[in-house]
C-alpha atoms as one frame of an Amber mdcrd trajectory, in Angstrom:
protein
  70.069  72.383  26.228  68.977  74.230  29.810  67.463  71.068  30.821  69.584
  68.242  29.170  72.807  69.784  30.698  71.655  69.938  34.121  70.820  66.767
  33.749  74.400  65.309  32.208  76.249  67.596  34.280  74.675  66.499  37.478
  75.459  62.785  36.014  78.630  63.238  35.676  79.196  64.677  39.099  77.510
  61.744  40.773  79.480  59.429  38.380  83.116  61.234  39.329  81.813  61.040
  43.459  81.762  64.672  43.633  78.699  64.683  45.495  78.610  64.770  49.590
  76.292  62.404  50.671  72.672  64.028  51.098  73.403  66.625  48.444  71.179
  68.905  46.680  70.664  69.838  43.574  68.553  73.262  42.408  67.790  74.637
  38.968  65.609  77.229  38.882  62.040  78.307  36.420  59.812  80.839  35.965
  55.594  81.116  35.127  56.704  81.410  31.895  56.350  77.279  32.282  52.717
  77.520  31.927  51.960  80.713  30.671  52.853  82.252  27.190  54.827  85.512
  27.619  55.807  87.154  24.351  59.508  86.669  23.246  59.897  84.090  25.553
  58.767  80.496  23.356  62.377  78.905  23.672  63.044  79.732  27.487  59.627
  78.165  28.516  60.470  75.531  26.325  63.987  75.233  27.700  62.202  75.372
  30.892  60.036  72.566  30.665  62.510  70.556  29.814  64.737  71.418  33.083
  61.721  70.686  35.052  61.455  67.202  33.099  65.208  66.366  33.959  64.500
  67.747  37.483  61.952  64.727  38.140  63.713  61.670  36.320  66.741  62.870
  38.410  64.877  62.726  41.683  63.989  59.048  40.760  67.796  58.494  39.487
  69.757  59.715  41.967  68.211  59.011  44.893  70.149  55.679  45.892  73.126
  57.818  45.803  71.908  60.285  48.097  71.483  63.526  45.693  67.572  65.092
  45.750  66.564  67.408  42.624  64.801  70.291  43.016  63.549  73.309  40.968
  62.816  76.591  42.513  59.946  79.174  40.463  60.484  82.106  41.670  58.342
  85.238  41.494  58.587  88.160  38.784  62.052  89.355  40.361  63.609  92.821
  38.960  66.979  91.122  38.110  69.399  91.958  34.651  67.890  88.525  33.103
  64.143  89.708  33.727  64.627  92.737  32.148  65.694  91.421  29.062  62.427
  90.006  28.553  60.296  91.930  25.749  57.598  94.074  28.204  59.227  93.168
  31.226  58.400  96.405  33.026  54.006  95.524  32.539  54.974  92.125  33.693
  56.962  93.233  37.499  53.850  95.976  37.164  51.084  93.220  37.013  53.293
  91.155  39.118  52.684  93.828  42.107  49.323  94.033  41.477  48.677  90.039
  41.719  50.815  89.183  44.494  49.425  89.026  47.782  51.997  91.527  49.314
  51.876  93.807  46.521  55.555  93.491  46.055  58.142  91.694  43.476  60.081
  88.613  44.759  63.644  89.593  45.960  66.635  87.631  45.306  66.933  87.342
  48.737  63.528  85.502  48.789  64.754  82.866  46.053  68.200  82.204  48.676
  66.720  81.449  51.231  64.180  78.780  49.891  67.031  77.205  48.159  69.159
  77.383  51.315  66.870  75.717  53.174  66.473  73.204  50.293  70.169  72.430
  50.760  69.971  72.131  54.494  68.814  68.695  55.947  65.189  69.805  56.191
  63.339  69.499  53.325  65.216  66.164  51.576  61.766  64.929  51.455  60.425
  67.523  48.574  62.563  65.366  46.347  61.242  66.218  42.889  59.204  68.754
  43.506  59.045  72.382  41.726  58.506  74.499  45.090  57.085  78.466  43.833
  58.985  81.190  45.188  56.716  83.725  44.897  54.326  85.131  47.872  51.528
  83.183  46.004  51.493  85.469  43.100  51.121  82.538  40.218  48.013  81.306
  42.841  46.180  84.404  43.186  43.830  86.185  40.818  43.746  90.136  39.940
  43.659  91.788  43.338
């Protein structure tokens, strides 16, 4: 349901004209997209899905003015995270792989989707933009 109700929620916003001209729209991911993390099947699932409603909305909402986007963000030490099964070897590995040896913060994750609510980046329309210091990008450090 992650991915159909963004998708008839965001509907029925643009339906009702709750939507400011140029809005935005962000859902968010994870790697768990494209990799297989144990215990999580139905999120990546759910996941894929979101990032399937994320692109027909680009293409459906554009004429009114609303862009889609879905952020990935980094292994990020949040209450959610840590109720995935080994979390603690995953934000371990995650140090390890990314580039500045560190977790993504939340703080990381606002700001991208800050700036993909700001008049900037309306182009990226579509697009799943990684959050993550290029951790999913870079191999064993």
């Amino acid at each position: 349901m992650m991915g159909y109700d963004y998708l008839l929620w965001t509907r029925e916003l643009t339906k009702e004209g709750m939507f400011a001209k140029n809005a935005s729209t962000v859902a968010m991911t994870s790697e768990g997209n494209e990799i297989a993390w144990k215990g999580y099947a139905a999120v990546s699932a759910a996941k894929t899905a979101l990032e399937a409603s994320c692109r027909a909305m680009a293409v459906e909402l554009a004429p009114y003015g609303v862009s889609s986007y879905i952020v990935q963000a980094g292994i990020t030490d949040t209450p959610a995270g840590n109720a995935i099964p080994n979390f603690d070897l995953m934000k371990a590995s995650a140090r390890i792989r990314n580039p500045f040896h560190r977790l993504t913060t939340p703080e990381d994750v606002a700001e991208t989707i800050l700036g993909l609510c700001g008049p900037t980046l309306r182009w990226a329309n579509g697009s799943i933009l990684r959050v993550d210091g290029g951790e999913a990008i870079s191999g064993l450090a």
